[in-house]
Structures are given as C-alpha cells and as structure tokens.
C-alpha positions in Angstrom: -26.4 20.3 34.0 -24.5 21.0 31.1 -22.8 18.3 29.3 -19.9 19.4 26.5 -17.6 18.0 24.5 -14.1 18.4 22.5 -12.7 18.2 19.5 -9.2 20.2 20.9 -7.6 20.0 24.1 -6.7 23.4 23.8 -10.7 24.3 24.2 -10.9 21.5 26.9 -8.0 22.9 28.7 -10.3 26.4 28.9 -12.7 24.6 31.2 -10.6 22.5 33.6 -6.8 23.8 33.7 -7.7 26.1 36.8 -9.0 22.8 38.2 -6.4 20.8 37.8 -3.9 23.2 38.6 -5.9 24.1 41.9 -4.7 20.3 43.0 -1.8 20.2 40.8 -0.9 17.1 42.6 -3.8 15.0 42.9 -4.5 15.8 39.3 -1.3 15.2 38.0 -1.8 12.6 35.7 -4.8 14.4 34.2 -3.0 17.2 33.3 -0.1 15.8 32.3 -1.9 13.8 29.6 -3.6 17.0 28.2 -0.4 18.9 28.4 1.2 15.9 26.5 -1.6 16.0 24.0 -1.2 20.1 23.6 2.5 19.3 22.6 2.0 16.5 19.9 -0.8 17.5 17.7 -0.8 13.6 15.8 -2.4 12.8 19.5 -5.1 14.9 19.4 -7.0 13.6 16.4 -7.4 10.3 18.3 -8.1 11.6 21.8 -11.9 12.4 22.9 -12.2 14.9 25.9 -15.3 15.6 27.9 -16.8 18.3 31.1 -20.0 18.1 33.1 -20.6 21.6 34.3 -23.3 22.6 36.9 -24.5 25.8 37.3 -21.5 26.8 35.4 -18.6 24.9 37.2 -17.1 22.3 35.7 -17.6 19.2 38.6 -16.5 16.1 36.3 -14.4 15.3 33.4 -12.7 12.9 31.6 -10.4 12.2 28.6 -9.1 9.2 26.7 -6.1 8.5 24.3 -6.7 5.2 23.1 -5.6 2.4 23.3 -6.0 3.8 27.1 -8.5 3.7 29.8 -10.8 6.4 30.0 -9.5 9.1 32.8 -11.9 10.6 35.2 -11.4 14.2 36.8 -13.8 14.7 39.9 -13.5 18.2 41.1 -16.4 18.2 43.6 -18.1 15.9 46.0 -21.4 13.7 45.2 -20.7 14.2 41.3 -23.0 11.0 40.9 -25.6 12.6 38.7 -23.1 14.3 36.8 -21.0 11.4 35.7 -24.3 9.3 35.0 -24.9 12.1 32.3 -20.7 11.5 31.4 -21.2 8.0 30.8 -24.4 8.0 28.9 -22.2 10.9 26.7 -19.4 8.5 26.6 -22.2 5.5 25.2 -23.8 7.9 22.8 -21.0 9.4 21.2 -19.2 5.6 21.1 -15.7 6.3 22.8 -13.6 3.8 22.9 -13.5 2.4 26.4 -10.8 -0.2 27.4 -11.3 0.5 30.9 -11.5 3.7 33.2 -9.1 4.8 35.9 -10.4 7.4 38.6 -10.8 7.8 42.1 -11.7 4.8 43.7 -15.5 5.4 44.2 -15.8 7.1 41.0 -14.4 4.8 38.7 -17.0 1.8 40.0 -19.8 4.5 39.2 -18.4 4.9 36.0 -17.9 0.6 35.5 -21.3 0.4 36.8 -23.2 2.8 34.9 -21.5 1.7 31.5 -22.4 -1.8 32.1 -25.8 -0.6 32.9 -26.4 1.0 29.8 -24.3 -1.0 27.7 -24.4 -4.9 28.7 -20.5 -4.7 28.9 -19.1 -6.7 32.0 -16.1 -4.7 34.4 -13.4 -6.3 36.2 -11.7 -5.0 39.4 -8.6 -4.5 37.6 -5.1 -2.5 39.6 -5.4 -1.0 42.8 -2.9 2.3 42.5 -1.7 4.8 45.4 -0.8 8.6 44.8 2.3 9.5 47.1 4.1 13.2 47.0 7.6 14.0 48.6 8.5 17.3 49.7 11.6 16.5 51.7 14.0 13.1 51.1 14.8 11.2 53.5 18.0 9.2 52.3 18.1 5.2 52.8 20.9 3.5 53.8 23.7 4.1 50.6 24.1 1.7 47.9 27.6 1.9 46.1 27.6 3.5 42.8 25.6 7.2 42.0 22.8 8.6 39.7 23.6 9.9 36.2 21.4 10.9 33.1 21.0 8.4 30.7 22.6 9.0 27.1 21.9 7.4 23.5 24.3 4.7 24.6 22.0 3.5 27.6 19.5 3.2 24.6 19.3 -0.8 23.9 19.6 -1.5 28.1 16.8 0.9 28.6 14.6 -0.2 26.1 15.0 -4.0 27.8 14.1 -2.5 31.3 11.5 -1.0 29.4 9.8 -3.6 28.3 10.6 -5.7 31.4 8.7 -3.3 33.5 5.8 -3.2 31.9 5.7 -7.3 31.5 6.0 -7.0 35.3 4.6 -4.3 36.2 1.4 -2.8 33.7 1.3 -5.6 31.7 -2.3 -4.5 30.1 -0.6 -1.2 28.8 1.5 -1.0 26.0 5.5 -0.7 27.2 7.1 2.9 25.7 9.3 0.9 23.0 9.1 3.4 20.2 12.7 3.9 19.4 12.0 7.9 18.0 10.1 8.3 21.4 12.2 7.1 23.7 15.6 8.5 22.3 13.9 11.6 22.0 12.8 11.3 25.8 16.5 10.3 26.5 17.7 13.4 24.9 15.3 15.6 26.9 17.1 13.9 30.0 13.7 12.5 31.2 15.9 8.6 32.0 18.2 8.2 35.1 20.5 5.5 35.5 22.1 4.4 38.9 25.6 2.8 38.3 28.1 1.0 40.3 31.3 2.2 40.9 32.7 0.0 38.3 30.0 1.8 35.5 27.5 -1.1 35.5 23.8 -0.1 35.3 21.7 -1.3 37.9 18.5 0.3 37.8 16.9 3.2 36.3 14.2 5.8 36.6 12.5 8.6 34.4 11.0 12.1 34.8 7.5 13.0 33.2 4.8 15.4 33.4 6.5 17.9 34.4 3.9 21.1 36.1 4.3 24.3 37.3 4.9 22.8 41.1 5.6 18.8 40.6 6.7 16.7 38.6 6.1 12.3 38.1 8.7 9.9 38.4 8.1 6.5 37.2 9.1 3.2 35.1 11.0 2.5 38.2 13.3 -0.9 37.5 15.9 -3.0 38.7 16.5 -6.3 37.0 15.0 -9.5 39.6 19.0 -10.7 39.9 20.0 -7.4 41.6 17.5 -7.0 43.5 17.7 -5.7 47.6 20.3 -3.8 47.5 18.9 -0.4 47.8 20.1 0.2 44.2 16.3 1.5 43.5 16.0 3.3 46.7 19.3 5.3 46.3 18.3 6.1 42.7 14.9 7.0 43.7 15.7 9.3 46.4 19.0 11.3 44.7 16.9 12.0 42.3 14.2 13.5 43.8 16.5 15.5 45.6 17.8 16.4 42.3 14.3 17.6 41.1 13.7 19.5 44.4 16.7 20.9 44.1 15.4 22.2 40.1 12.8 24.3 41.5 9.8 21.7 42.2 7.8 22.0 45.1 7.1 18.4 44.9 7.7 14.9 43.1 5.0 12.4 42.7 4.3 8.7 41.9 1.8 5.8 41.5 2.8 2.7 43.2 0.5 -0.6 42.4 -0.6 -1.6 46.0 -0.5 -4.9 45.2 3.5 -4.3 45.4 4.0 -3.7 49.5 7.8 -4.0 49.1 7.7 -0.5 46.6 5.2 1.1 49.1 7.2 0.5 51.9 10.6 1.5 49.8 9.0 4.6 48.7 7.6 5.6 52.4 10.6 4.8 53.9 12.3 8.2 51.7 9.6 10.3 52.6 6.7 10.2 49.9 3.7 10.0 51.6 -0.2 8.8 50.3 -1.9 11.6 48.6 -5.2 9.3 47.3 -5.8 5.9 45.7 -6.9 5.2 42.6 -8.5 2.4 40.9 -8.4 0.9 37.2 -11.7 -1.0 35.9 -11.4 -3.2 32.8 -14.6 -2.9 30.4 -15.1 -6.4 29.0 
C-alpha cells in the first residue's frame, strides 16, 4: 500500500474528489471541509491531509484543520490495514490530534491504534447521525415565516451562536468571529423564523454547499420558546426552499443523544443515511 501525503488540498483533492463526489452525501462533511480550505488559502498552511491507496485506489483518507478532530474518509470495506499505516503516518509526521470523527467502526480503529502506538488514552466522546431529505413533509404550522437574516440580525445571531455550541458542541469552538459570520450573513448562509409581530424565534444556516446537497445546521431556538414547532417550521420551509434552488438533497448531523431533534427532523422527512462517532485523544 501506498501511503501519501499533502501539503495542498488542491493535490489532495486529485486523489479523492471522485470519491467523495461518488457519495456526495455520505461524504459531505469531508468535502465540504476541503472545498472550504480550497477557498481560504490562510487555512491551508495549518491543515494536514492524508490518502492510503492500494493497488492504486485511494481506500482511506483523512484531513485535519486544527483545533479540530482528525476526519476519516473510508471509501472501501475492511480498510483495517490501511488506516493502521494512516495512523502510524499520522504518529510519525506529529499531527495534531484532538480527537477523530469517522464512521463508527473506523474511528475506534483509529482511537485504538493511536493509543497503541502512542500511550494516549481515547474517550467515547458524541454519538452523531447523517440524515438526507429529498421531499418535506410539512409539520403542523407555527405562526410567523422564514426570512434571510441581514446585518441587523447580527448581535441576536451571534448569542444563538454561541448558545448552541454551549449546548450543543461544547468541545468545538462556537463561529463568533464577527468578519466571519457577517460575511456568512451576507452570503445569505443564516435563516431566521419570525413571528408575525417580527420577533425572532429561532434560526438556521446553509453550508457546504455540493454539486447535489447541501448541510443545514446550527439549528436554535432559545430554551423559553421552546415546543412550538418554531424549529420545525423553519427547518422544513427551508429545505423546501433549497430544493426548490436546484438541490437534489439537504443534509444534517443530529447528536443522538438529542431524541427530541431526531424525532423533529424524521417527522419532515429526513431520513438516517449513517452514524458517525467522535473519539477524544487524551
């Protein structure tokens, strides 16, 4: 097996883009990262990128962009002897490695094989779920309607911002950069659902956006307001909105320790597409 690595995503790109795109879906995240990285050069001198090819074909990759996990690609069954060689890459090049996210059995290989070689303890950190929607099926209504969000939405978003990562990722850094999100706001990447009387209520954002889907996350509604479909509605209109863009598909990652999101989500037609699991590397 051959074991490469990168110092440019664009040469990284060259070996697993037909991959990821194959899968667009499943492989989302992966690509929107790289994609992400391709745009915004001042990430790429940080990030380290990595294949495993066998007989040619790639069959395992990965990626990080500290301060984040380590991201896994798996592209073929029984890729055990190929991520050992990843991982003993990863030790001897010294990557920064927080943790690792990847497909369930994967990302324990992984945890297990860098402890092995390394003396650094894992933890079973969050348990996440891949869903897709091709079709909405529309809740009950909640009063109010969707809108993009606009520079004045700026100081509420940036509180539900940082709320939903306290409640919701709290190991991962919220997206409080003022340039970054303003910039994101402009791009019309933030949704806000309203009440009739103009009050915010909960909000949603668009990101990594692919030939044939495209993510929705950072999914909030303040704890006070709560149960009355305010997320639900706002979830659902706007995936219709995407769909009705030109996307095949919309996409998120729901923490499965959360059953009252799952079901919420389910209940407007996304359906599982694979679970995921995050490791943290003592």
């Amino acid at each position: 097996m051959d074991v490469q690595t990168y110092k440019s995503v664009q040469a990284y790109l060259a070996q697993v883009q037909p991959l990821l795109e194959a899968r667009e879906v499943e492989h989302c995240l992966m690509q929107g990262i790289a994609l992400n990285i391709r745009r915004s050069p001042a990430l790429e001198k940080n990030a380290y990128f990595i294949t495993v090819a066998d007989q040619g074909a790639v069959v395992a990759s990965a990626l990080v962009t500290p301060p984040f996990n380590v991201l896994l690609g798996v592209y073929q069954p029984d890729v055990d002897a190929a991520l050992e060689l990843l991982v003993a890459r990863v030790v001897e090049e010294q990557w920064p490695v927080p943790g690792v996210l990847g497909d369930v059995e994967e990302s324990l290989f992984f945890a297990e094989t860098y402890q092995r070689l390394t003396g650094r303890t894992y933890s079973k950190n969050m348990s996440e779920r891949l869903f897709m929607l091709t079709e909405v099926a529309f809740p009950r209504p909640a009063p109010g309607r969707l809108r993009m969000a606009t520079k004045k939405d700026f100081k509420q978003l940036l509180e539900w911002n940082r709320a939903f990562f306290a409640e919701a990722l709290p190991d991962m850094p919220p997206e409080d950069d003022s340039k970054q999100m303003i910039s994101r706001i402009t791009h019309g990447d933030y949704w806000i659902w309203e009440t009739p009387e103009q009050e915010p209520v909960s909000m949603a954002a668009t990101s990594r956006a692919l030939s044939t889907t495209i993510s929705i996350g950072l999914v909030y509604t303040p704890p006070a307001l709560r149960g009355r479909g305010y997320a639900a509605n706002c979830v659902a209109t706007l995936s219709q909105h995407l769909l009705e863009q030109g996307w095949q598909s919309c996409n998120l990652f729901t923490n499965l320790a959360n059953p009252i999101s799952n079901a919420i989500y389910q209940k407007i037609g996304y359906r599982a597409v694979k679970d995921f699991q995050i490791y943290r590397i003592a």
